[in-house]
C-alpha positions as CSV (number, residue, x, y, z in Angstrom):
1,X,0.0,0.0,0.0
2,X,1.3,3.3,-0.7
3,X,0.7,6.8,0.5
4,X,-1.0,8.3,-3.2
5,X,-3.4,5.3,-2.4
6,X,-4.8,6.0,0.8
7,X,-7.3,8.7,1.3
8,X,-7.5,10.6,4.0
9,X,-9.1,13.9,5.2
10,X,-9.8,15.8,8.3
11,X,-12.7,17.8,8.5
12,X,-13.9,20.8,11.3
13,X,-17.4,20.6,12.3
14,X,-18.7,24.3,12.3
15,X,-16.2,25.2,9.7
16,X,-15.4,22.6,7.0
17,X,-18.9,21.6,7.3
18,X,-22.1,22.2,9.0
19,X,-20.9,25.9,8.9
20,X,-24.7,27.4,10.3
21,X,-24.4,25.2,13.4
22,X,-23.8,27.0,16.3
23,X,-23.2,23.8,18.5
24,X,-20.7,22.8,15.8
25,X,-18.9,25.9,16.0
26,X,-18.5,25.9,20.3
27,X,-17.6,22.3,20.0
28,X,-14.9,22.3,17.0
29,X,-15.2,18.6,16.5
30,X,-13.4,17.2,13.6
31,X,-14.3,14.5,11.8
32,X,-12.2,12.2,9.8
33,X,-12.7,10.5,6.1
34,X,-10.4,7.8,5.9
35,X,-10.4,5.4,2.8
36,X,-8.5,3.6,-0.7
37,X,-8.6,5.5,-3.5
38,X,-7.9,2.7,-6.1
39,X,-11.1,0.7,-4.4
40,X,-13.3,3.8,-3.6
41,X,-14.2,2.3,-0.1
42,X,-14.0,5.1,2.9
43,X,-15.1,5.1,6.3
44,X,-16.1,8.0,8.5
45,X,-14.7,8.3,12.0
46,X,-16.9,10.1,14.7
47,X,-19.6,11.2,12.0
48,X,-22.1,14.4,13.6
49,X,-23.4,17.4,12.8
50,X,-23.7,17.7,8.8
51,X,-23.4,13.6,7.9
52,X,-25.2,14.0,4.9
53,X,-22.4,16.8,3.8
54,X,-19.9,14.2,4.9
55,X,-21.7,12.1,2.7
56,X,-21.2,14.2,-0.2
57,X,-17.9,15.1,0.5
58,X,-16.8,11.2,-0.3
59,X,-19.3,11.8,-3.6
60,X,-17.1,14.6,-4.7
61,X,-14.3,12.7,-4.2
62,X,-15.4,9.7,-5.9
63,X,-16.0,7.5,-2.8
64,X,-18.5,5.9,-0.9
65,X,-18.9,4.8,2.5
66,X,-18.5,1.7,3.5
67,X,-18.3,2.0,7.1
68,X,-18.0,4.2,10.2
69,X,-15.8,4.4,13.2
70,X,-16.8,5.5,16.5
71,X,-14.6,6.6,19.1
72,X,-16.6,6.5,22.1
73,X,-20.3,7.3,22.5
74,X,-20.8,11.0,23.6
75,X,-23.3,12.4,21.4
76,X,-20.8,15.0,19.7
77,X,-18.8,12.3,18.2
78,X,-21.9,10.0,17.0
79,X,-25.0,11.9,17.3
80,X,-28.0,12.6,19.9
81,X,-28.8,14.7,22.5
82,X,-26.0,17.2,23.7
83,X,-27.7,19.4,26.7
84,X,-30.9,19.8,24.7
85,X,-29.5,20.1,21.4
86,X,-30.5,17.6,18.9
87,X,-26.7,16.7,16.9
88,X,-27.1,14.9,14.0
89,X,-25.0,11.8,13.7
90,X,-25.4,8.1,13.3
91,X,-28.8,7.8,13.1
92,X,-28.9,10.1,10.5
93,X,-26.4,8.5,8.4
94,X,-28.0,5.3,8.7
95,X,-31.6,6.6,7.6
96,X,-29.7,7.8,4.2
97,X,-29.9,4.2,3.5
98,X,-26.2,4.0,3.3
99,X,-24.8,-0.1,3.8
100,X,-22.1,1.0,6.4
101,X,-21.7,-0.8,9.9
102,X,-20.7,0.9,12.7
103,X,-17.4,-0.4,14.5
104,X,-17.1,0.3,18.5
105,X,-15.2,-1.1,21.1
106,X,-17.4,-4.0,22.9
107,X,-17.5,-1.8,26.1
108,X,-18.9,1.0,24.0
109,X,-21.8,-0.9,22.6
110,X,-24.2,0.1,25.2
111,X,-23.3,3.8,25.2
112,X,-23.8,3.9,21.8
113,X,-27.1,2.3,21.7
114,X,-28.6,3.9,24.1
115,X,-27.0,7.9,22.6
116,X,-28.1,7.3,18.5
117,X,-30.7,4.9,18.7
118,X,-28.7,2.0,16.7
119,X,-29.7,-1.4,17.3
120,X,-27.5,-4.3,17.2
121,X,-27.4,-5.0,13.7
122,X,-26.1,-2.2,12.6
123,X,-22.9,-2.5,15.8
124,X,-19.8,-4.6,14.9
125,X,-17.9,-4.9,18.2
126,X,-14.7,-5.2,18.8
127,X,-11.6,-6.0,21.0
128,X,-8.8,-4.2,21.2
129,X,-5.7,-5.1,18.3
130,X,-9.2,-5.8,15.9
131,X,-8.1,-4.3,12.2
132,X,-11.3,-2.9,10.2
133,X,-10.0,-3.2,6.7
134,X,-11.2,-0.3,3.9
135,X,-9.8,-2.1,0.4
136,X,-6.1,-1.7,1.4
137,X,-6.0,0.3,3.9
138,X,-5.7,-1.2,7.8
139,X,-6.9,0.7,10.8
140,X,-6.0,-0.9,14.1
141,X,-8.6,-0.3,16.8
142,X,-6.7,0.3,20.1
143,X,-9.0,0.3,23.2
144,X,-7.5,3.5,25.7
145,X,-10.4,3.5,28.2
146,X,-10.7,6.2,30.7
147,X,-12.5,9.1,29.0
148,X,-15.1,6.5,28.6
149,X,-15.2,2.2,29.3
150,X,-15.0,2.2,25.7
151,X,-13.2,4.8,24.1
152,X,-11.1,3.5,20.9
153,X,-8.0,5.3,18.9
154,X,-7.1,4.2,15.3
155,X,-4.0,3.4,13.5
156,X,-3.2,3.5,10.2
157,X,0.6,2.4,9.3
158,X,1.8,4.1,6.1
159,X,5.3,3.6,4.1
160,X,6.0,7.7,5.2
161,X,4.7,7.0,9.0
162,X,1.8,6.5,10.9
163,X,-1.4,8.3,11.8
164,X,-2.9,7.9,15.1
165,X,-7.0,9.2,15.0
166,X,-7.0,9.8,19.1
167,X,-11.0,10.9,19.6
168,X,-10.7,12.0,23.0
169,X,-8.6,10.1,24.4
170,X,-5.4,12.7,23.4
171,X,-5.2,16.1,22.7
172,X,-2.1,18.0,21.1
173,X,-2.6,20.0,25.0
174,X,-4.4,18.3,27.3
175,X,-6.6,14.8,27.6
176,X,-10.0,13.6,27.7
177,X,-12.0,14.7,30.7
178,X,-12.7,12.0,33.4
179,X,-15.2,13.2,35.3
180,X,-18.1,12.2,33.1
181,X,-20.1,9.1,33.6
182,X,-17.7,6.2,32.7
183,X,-14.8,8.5,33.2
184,X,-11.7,6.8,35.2
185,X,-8.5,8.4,35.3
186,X,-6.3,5.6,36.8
187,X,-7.4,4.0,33.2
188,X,-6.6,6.9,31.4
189,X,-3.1,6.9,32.4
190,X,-2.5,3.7,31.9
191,X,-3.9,4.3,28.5
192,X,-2.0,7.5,27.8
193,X,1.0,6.2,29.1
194,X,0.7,2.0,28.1
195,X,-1.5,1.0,25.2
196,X,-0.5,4.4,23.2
197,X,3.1,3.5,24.1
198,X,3.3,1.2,21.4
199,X,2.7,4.0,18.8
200,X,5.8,5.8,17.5
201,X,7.0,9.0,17.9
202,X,6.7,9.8,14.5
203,X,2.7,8.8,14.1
204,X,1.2,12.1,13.1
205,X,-1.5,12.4,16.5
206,X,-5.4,13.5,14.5
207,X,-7.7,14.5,17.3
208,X,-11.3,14.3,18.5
209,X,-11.6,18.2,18.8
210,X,-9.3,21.4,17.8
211,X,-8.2,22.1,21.0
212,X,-4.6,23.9,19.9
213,X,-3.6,26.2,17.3
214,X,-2.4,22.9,14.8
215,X,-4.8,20.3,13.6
216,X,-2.4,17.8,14.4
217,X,1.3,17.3,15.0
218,X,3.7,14.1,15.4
219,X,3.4,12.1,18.4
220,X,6.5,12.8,19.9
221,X,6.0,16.4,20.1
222,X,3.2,16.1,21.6
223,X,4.4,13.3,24.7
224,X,7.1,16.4,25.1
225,X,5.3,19.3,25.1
226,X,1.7,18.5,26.8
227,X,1.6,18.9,30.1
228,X,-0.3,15.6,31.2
229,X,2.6,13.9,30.2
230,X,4.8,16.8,31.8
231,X,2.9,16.5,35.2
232,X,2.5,12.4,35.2
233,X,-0.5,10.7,37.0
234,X,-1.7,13.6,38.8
235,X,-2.6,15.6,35.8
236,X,-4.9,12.8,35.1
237,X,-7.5,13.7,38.2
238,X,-9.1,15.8,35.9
């Protein structure tokens, strides 16, 4: 597989896309199209506010969606009911009569359920290590609990270096917040500081929200310069 061959962009809710959505534009969510040119298969990761523009977006492009990846189950990452605001998300995308399964960690299964409405048939779950497959292209789902039981990353390995596609489990400054319902930040250490330790340095880190002046930035960078790696466990009492 080669780097021309995979397809790969980032998108900002509230900017990108969705553009009239004030909830977009507080949250600055991005969302992630991730697929193989030569086979036109893509997947979306953490798919809310405009789907249907994320939708067109792979149309432009000449690819359709296959699949989607969800990185844990709060509703501005897959849809639902955010503090009385409706976000659209799954639910929506599944209504547009698109054949794409959604991929969650098994832990995540009931969040998700419960958040977008999605039954079982339309969840594959999956353990941590699991590869989802679009044509070429092989994203490794790594489980880092903590922000919630089932909060995921993915991995793509490439000839010129990796990406990493962190949700909110990792920030370019800062983590995931663990004082939210399934929040535990003993496990987020060990996720920050264990399962991500097997990612190198020079994985480009893609996260859940724009939360820093870059979009994204190489791993090792950020593991030197954000302070929860700068302060050690007790930054993680957040």
């Amino acid at each position: 597989m080669t780097d021309d061959r995979m397809y790969f962009r980032q998108l900002l809710a509230g900017r990108d896309f969705a553009r009239d959505d004030m909830v977009a534009q507080q949250m600055v969510n991005f969302a992630y199209l991730i697929g193989d040119r030569e086979t036109g298969e893509a997947i979306a990761v953490d798919p809310a506010y405009g789907v249907g523009e994320l939708v067109e977006f792979l149309a432009a492009d000449g690819m359709r969606l296959t699949g989607v990846l969800a990185s844990h189950y709060h509703p501005d990452h897959v849809g639902g009911d955010l503090m009385g605001f409706r976000i659209e998300g799954i639910a929506e995308l599944l209504q547009l009569g698109e054949p794409a399964k959604v991929h969650v960690q098994a832990e995540e299964a009931l969040g998700v359920k419960r958040v977008t409405g999605a039954s079982d048939s339309d969840l594959v779950l999956h353990s941590s290590g699991d590869v989802v497959s679009v044509g070429a292209i092989d994203v490794t789902l790594i489980h880092t609990p903590g922000h919630t039981p089932g909060s995921q990353c993915f991995y793509i390995e490439t000839p010129a270096g990796g990406r990493l596609v962190s949700g909110d489990t990792l920030f370019l400054d800062g983590c995931g917040r663990t004082d939210l319902p399934g929040g535990d930040a003993d496990a987020l250490y060990e996720s920050l500081t264990q399962r991500l330790a097997v990612v190198p340095d020079d994985t480009i880190l893609y996260p859940g929200h724009l939360y820093a002046p870059e979009p994204s930035a190489p791993l090792g960078e950020v593991r030197a310069r954000n302070w929860v790696f700068r302060m050690g466990r007790a930054a993680f009492d957040l």
